[in-house]
Residue, then its C-alpha position, 0 to 999 in steps of 0.5 A: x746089099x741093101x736096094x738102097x746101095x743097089x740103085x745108087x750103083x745102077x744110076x752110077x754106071x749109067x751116069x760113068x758110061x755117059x761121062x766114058x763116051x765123052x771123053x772128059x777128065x771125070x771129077x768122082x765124088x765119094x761121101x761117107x757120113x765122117x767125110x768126103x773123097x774127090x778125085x780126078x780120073x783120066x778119061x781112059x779111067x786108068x790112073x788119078x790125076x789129082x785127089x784130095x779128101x777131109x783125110x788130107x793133114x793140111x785141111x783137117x787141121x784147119x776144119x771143126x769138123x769133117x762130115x759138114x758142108x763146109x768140109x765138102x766145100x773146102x774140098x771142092x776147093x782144095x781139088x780144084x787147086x790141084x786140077x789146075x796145077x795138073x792143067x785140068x780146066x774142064x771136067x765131067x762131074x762124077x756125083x756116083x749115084x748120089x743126090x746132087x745135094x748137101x755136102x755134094x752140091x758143096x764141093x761141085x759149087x766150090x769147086x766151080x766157084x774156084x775155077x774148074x767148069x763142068 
């Protein structure tokens, strides 16, 4: 594994460890270079409550591409649509390990902007 990936993981834990103790609905952000995957986990950590990703048929349809920041921001709406229609309203934003920044900023502002408060 590269020291890249090795200090991502390491603010990873610290960061989940923090949102564990507090008790809150996690929103977990995973990005690759051709997309970008949202989901809701339950505070124990043991099941999702809601996803959504580029992958999803309906939103891949009407984007021009997927490793954008439009896609990101899209995404960030499409799970905030679905954290509400669960009865999720606050969440504790997961950005595991990556920079609060480019497609991630995207998605957390979208999904703020679309009603979710974290």
């Amino acid at each position: 594994m590269a020291e890249k990936d090795k200090s991502r993981l390491r603010r990873t834990r610290s960061t989940r460890a923090r949102i564990r103790a507090s008790g809150k609905v996690r929103l977990c952000v995973h990005r690759t270079p051709r997309h970008i995957y949202a989901q809701l986990i339950s505070p124990t950590g043991d099941s999702t409550l809601a996803c959504a990703s580029t992958l999803d048929k309906d939103l891949r349809q009407t984007l021009a591409g997927t490793g954008n920041i439009a896609a990101a921001a899209e995404v960030g709406r499409l799970i905030a649509e679905r954290a509400r229609s669960v009865g999720v309203e606050v969440v504790a934003f997961d950005r595991s390990g990556y920079r609060y920044h480019g497609r991630v900023r995207a998605l957390a502002e979208a999904a703020r902007e679309a009603g979710l408060k974290f």
